[in-house]
C-alpha positions, 0 to 999 in steps of 0.5 A: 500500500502507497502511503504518502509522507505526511507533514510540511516540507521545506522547498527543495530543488525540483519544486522550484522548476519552471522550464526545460533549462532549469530541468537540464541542469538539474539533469547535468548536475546531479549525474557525470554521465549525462552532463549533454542531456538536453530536454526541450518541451518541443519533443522533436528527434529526428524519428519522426516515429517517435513523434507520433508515439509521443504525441498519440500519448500525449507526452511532456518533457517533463512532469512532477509527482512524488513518485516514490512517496517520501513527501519530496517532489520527484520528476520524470524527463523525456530528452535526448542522451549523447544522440538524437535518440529520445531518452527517458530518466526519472530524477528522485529526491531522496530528502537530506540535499540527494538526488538520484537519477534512475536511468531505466536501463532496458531502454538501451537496449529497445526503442523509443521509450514512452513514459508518463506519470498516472495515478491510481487515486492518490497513488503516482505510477509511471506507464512505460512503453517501449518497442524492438530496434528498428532494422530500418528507418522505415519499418514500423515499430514492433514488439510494444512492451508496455508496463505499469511501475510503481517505485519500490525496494528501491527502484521501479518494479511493475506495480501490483496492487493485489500481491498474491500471496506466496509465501515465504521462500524457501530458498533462492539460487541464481546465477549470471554468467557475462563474456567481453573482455573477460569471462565472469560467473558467479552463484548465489544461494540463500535460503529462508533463514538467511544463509547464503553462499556465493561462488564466483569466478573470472578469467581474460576471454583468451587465457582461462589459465589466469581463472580467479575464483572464490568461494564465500558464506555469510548470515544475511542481515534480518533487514536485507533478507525481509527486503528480498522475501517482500520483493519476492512476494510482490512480484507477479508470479503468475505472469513470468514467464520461463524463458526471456530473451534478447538479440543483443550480445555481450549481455548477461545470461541469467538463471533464477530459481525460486522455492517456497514453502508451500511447495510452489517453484519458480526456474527461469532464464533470462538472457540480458537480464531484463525480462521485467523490472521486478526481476532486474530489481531482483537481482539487483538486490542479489547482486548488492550483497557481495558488498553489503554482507560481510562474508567468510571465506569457505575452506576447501 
């Protein structure tokens, strides 16, 4: 349940934006890496089918809403990153002078993405579409993806507004394996009570001789594991699917398999490790705990 902070607070910086300009700023001051985004509310790109998507949605270059419900006005931005290619960021304020900007990742890898803030009752979500990569600038777009996001667990996950009710897990075993430059693979377990294990190894493409391994256990945390569990519970379980796939390469290729108590079990694959938003949150979690936990070493 969405439950909006309550009490007064003091202005902060997105409150006091009135045009495209201050917004770009904004964007280029909070994060290094989109130091030439630009936003202008005109929403021309040189795709003229992304102009008709946004104009068919009725989309603005900008919109405010606390969209993550700490009583602090957060802001939704449709621009452009590097190209001509339309870009869409999300810029949280996290309270105490902190912004966050929240990339939405899979849009690197798709076309033409399509945000907008809605509100189921006083509850601010953001619908989200995007498409396949064109081969041709005259193709018509395919394969729509269309997902309706709430922001929680610390990023946007698909929202549910009637969680099933799962259970508790049993037990997690995930694993990602990833190739460019270097080889690295790596497992997580962990189960109800929190013991988890991770064993990971890396080595150069070209020279498997160099292969660096480790193996490690530790008791999570009662904060991080009731995060994971809650996740768990969250997610659609109904609506994953077993496989997902992308055609891009040099992405990871994941493994996920979930058990609960009730006997209920989830296994799926995910090749690039973006089938939903609820599962890239998911191992992004996962993927915290090497650096969050504290681990001992497992001897041989």
């Amino acid at each position: 349940m969405w439950l909006p902070a309550f009490g007064q607070k003091p202005q902060q910086p997105i409150d006091a934006i009135r045009s495209d300009k201050e917004v770009q700023q904004l964007v280029r001051a909070t994060d290094e890496d989109y130091k030439t985004f630009e936003v202008s509310s005109r929403l021309r790109f040189a795709d003229k089918r992304v102009e008709k998507q946004y104009r068919q949605a009725k989309i603005k270059a900008w919109e405010k809403a606390d969209i993550d419900g700490n009583g602090y006005t957060d802001l939704l931005i449709t621009g452009t990153h590097h190209d001509e290619d339309s870009k869409v960021v999300c810029l949280l304020d996290m309270g105490n002078g902190k912004l966050l900007l929240e990339p939405f990742d899979r849009q690197f890898y798709r076309f033409c993405p399509v945000a907008k803030i809605v509100y189921d009752g006083p509850q601010p979500l953001i619908s989200y579409t995007d498409f396949d990569n064109p081969f041709l600038v005259v193709d018509s777009l395919q394969d729509k993806k269309a997902f309706l996001l709430v922001y929680r667990f610390r990023g946007f996950i698909e929202y549910n507004k009637q969680p099933a009710k799962e259970g508790a897990f049993d037990s997690i075993v995930y694993e990602s394996d990833f190739a460019y430059h270097d080889v690295i693979t790596s497992k997580q377990t962990v189960d109800a009570l929190g013991n988890a294990t991770y064993y990971s190894c890396k080595w150069p493409v070209l020279d498997e001789s160099k292969k660096t391994c480790e193996s490690l256990k530790t008791v999570l945390d009662f904060r991080t594991l009731r995060e994971i569990s809650e996740l768990i519970s969250y997610l659609n379980i109904e609506q994953l699917q077993p496989t997902y796939q992308t055609d891009f390469n040099h992405v990871p290729y994941a493994s996920l398999k979930i058990s609960f108590r009730n006997g209920r079990k989830i296994d799926l694959y995910d090749k690039g490790e973006m089938g939903t938003f609820g599962l890239m949150r998911l191992y992004a979690l996962l993927g915290q705990l090497r650096k969050s936990q504290s681990w001992q070493p497992v001897k041989p």
